[in-house]
N, C-alpha and C positions, 0 to 999 in steps of 0.2 A: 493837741492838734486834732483839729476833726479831721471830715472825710473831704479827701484832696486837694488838704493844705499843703504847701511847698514850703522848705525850708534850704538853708545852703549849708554847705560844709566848707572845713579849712579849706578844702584844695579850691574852691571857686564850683564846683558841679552843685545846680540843683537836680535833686531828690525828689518825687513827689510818693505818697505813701498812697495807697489802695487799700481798702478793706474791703474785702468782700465777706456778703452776709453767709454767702456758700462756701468759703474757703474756711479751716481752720487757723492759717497762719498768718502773715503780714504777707504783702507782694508790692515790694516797693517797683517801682519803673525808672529805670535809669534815663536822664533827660538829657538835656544839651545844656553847655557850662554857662553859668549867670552872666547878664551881661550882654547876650547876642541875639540876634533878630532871628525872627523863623526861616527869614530866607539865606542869613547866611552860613547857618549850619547845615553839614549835609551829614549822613549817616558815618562818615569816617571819621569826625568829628567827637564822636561820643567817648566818653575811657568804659572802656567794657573790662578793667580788671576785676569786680566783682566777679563777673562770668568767667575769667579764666582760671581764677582760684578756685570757682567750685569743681566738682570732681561729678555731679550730677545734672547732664544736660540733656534739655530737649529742645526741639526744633519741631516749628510745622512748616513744612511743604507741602506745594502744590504742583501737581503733573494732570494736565487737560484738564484744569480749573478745580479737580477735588482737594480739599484739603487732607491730609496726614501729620499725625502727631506722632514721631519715634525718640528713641533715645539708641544709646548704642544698644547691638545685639538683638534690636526688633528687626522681627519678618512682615514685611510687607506685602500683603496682595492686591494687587491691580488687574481692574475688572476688566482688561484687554490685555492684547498682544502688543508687545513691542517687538516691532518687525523689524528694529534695524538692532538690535540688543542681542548677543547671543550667549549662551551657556559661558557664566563664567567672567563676563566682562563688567568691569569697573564702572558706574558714572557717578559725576559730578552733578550732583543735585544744587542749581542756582536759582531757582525762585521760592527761596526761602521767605518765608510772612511774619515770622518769630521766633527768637530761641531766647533760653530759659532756664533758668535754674528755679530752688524749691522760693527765693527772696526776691531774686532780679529776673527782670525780661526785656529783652529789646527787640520793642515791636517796631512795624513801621510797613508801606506797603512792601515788597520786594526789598531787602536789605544788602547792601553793596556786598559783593563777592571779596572785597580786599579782607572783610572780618571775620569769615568763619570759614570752616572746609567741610561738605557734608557728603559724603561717601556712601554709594551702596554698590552691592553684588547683586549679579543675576543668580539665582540660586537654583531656578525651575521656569519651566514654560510649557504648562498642562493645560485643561480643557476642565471645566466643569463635568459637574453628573448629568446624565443622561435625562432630560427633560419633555411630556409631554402634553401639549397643552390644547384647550379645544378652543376652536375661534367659531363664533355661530354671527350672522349679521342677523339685524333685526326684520321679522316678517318673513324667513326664508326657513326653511325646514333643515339646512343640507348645515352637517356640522362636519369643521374642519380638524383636523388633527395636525399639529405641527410639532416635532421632533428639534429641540435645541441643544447643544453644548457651547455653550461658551469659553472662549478663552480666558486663559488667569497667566500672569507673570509673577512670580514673587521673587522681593529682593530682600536682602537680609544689610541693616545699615553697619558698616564696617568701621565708621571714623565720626567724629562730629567734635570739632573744637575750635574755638575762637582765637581769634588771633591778635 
């Protein structure tokens, strides 16, 4: 099989295989079952039991359009404040872009929340280091000095498993 030839299995699901020239491993993509049209599978659609028998999962999210890649147990810092979040409280991470084991991935834009559950904790809500920076306009003599600390939130992801 070359590269991104499809094949089917007993159960009816096509397969498509990936190789990438940067990976060491295979990373195959779980697809939609033979047989149906693009429009009328939708993401609940798919059999993700390859993903729930693995025991090594990632997920990327995104929160005010950055991406994030965790697995369980990562700390995450987010380069603001979340002002409605506080010390200690639970969220539900739903604009998930792809989750993923070391063989399978199921990507897609936003992936339906009936398939996975992605969990984190607010862990902290500090302030950057003390930062200062010169601002000069051009043709002007007069140089400005500006004092920054930025906020940071970090969460630490609690749960991530497919359903």
């Amino acid at each position: 099989m070359g590269q991104g030839e499809r094949f089917s299995t007993s159960v009816g699901i096509a397969i498509s295989r990936r190789w990438n020239s940067s990976s060491l491993g295979r990373n195959e993509e779980i697809s939609k079952p033979v047989g149906t049209s693009l429009t009328d599978t939708t993401s609940t659609d798919m059999d993700t039991t390859p993903l729930k028998l693995s025991n090594e999962l990632y997920a990327m999210f995104r929160i005010h359009n950055r991406p994030y890649t965790v697995t369980v147990g990562d700390t995450v810092i987010l380069p603001f404040k979340m002002k409605d979040a506080n010390l200690g409280d639970t969220l539900c991470l739903t604009d998930v872009a792809r989750i993923g084991s070391r063989n399978y991935t199921l990507a897609g834009g936003p992936i339906d929340q009936s398939l996975y559950t992605l969990k984190a904790t607010v862990i902290e809500k500090t302030k950057r280091k003390f930062e200062t920076r010169e601002i000069t306009k051009r043709r002007h003599r007069r140089v400005r000095t500006v004092a920054k600390k930025g906020d940071l939130t970090l969460l630490r992801i609690n749960e991530l498993t497919v359903h």
